[in-house]
N, C-alpha and C positions, 0 to 999 in steps of 0.2 A: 146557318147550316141547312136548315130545311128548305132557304129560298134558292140555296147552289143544288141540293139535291132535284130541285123540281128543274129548274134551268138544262139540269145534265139529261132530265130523261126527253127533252124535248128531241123531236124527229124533223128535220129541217129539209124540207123537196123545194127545189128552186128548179125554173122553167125558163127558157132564154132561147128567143131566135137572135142569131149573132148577125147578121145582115151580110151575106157572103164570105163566109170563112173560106177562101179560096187560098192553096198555094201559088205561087208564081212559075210553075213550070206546067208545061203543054200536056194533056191527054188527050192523042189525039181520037181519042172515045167519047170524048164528051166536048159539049160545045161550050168551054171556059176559056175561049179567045177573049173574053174582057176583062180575063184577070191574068193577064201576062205583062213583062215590063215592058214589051211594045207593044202594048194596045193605048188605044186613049185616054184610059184609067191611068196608066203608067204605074200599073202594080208592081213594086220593087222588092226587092227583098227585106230591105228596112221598113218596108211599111206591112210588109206581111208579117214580121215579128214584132212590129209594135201594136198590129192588130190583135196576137198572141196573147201578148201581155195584156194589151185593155180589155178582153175577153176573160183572162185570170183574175184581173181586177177587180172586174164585176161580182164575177164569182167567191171571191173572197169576201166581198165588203159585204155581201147578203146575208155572211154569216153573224152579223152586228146585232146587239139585241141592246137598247140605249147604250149604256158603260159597260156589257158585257158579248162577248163574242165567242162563237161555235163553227168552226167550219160545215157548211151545208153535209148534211149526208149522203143526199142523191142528188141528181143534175140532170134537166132534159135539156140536149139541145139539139135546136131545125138551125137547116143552113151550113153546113159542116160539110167539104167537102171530098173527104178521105179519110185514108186509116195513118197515114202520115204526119197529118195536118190534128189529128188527134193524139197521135204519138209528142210531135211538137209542143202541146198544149200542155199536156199532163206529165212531160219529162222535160222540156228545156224552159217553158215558159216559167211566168210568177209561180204557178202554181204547181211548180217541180217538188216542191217539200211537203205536198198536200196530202201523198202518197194514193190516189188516184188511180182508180183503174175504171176503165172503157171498154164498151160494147158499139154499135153501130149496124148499118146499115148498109147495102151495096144496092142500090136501087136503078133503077130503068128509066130515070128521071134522067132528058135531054141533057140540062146544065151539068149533071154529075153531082147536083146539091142530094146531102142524105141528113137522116138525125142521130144523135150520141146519145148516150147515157152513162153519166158520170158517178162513181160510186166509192163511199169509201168502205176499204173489207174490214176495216176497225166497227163499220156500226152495220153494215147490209153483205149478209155470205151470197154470192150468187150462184144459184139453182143451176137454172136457164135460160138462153136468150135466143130468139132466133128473130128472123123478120116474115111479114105479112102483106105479102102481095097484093094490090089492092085492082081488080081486074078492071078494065077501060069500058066503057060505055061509048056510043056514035058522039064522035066529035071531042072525045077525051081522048089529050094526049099521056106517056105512060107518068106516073108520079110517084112521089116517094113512098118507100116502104114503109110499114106501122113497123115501130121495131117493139117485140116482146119480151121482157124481163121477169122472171121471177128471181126472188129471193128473201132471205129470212134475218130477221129487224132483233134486237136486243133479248127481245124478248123472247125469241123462238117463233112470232107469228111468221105466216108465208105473206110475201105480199107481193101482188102480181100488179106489172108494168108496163104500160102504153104511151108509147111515143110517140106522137101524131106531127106530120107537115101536110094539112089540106092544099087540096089543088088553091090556085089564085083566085081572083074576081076578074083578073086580065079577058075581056069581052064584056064584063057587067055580071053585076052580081047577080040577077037574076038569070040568065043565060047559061052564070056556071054553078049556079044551085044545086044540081043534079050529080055535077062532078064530085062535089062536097060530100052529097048524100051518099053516094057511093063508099066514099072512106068513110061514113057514118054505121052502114049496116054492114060493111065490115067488119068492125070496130063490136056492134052488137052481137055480129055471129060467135067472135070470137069472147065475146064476156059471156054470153049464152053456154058455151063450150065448158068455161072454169065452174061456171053456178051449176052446172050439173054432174058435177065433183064434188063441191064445195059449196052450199049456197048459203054459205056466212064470208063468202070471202074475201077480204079485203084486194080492192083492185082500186087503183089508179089509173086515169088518165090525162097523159098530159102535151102541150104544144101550143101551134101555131094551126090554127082552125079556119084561118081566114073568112070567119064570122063573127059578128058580134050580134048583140040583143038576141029576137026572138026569131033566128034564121032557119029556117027548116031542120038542118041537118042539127043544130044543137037543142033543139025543140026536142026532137026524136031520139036524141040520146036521152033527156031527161026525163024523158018515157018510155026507159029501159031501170029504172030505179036509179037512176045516177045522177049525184047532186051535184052541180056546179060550185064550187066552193067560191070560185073566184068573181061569179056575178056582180056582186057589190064593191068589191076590190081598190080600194084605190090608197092612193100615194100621200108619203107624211109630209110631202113638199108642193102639192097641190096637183099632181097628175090623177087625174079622172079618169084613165083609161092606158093600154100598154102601148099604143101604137096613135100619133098624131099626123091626119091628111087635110092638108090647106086648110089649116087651126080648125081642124074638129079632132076632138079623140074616141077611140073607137079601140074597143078589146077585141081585138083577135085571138090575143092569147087565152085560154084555158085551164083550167085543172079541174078534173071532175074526178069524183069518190061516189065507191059503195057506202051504201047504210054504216056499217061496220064501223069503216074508217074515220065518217061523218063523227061519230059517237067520240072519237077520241080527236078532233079538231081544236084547235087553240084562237089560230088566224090566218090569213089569207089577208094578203097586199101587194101592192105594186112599191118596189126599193124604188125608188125615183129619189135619191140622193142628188146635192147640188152635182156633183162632179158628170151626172150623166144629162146634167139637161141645159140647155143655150137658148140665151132669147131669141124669138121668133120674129124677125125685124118685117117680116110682111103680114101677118095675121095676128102678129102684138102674144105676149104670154109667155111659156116658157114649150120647148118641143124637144125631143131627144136627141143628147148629141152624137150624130149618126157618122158613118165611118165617108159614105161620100154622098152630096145632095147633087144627083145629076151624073157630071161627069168632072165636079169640082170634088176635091180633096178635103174633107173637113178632117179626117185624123180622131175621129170621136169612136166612139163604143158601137152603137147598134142604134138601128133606126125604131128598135124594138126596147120595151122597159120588162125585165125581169117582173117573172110572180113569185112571190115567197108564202108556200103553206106549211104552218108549222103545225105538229100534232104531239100529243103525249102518249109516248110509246116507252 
């Protein structure tokens, strides 16, 4: 009895780049010509709902805890490319009986790529959400929104939300270091903003940082009082990291906590279950099984492996 009541108060945040959640119809606002069914990709419509589904998959399976399962409470996701394509997800896909409900982002990012936040109103009431501009620097192109969430957890605490898609490394990492940094002190102005409201406040942040180890831009978060929960992170099936390039793995993904939140932490890891991952027949191992490698079809999940933070709330 008391080992179900401790199970129930857990708080489950799951974090997931989907590797181009694109529909297959044309905007012609955005440059998503390589996700049409006449493009080379040969994005179809059966493959954009089986993408749906293995997207919900995901998302469900993360709620597994050994023999016992909890649908996640909240859900960051990068790569997401409309309000459509999220509607699809949370109403027609797997996870139409999840009861689901979404926020996002409309961002100034070329591809028309934004980030979601998935939430269920049974465990998180939502406050407010808006997004966070993130201004251009010389030789930065414009990129995705930080999307902002607040809202209030079982318990009545508030708990404030950051959805991060860092620029790329596309030019070398050190070249677009700066671009990073910029979504970094953004990111800091805007934590700086709640702590002098609130400076107990439980704040989250989560995503696709497109860094890993000791990169400036996450360096300099952690010297805003915000812990990296996910640093050590790793998977119950041998993945070392969320994101695998020519057999190295390397975290790009994220989840950083206030003090506050810290205090009430359980675990942080990478779901790297068999079903997401395929041997790696040139660099030997296992790698994630990703939706295309190139401009071949693989029909897999994400190039990307889910982080699962669990806390007691």
């Amino acid at each position: 009895m008391m080992l179900a009541l401790i199970l129930s108060s857990f708080f489950t945040v799951v974090q997931l780049n989907c590797e181009n959640l694109f529909d297959y119809q044309n905007d012609s606002l955005k440059a998503d010509e390589e996700f049409l069914p006449e493009s080379y990709k040969h994005w179809t419509k059966s493959r954009y709902w089986r993408k749906l589904n293995n997207i919900g998959k995901v998302i469900i399976a993360c709620g597994e805890d050994g023999e016992r399962w909890k649908l996640p409470d909240v859900v960051g996701l990068c790569e997401v490319e409309n309000d459509s394509v999220l509607r699809d997800l949370t109403q027609r896909s797997l996870l139409r009986k999840a009861g689901y409900k979404y926020v996002m982002t409309e961002s100034p990012d070329e591809r028309g790529i934004d980030v979601a936040f998935l939430y269920s109103p049974f465990t998180f009431l939502l406050v407010t959400s808006y997004a966070l501009r993130v201004e251009t620097i010389k030789g930065m192109r414009p990129t995705r929104d930080i999307l902002y969430v607040k809202g209030r957890v079982r318990s009545g605490d508030s708990l404030h939300v950051f959805v991060v898609h860092a620029p790329s490394r596309a030019g070398g990492a050190t070249h677009t270091h700066s671009f990073r940094m910029q979504v970094a002190k953004r990111l800091g102005a805007a934590v700086d903003s709640i702590r002098s409201d609130e400076p107990h406040a439980h704040i989250l942040l989560m995503g696709d940082f497109n860094d890993g180890g000791k990169a400036p831009a996450l360096k300099w978060l952690t010297e805003q009082s915000l812990i990296d929960v996910s640093a050590t992170a790793k998977g119950r099936n041998g993945a070392m990291a969320t994101y695998r390039y020519q057999g190295e793995w390397e975290s790009l993904d994220h989840i950083f906590v206030s003090q506050k939140i810290y205090e009430k932490m359980r675990d942080c890891y990478i779901y790297d279950a068999d079903f997401l991952l395929e041997d790696d027949a040139v660099y030997g191992g296992k790698r994630p099984r990703r939706t295309y490698l190139g401009a071949k079809y693989i029909g897999g999940y994400s190039d990307h492996l889910p982080l699962v933070a669990r806390f007691m709330w």
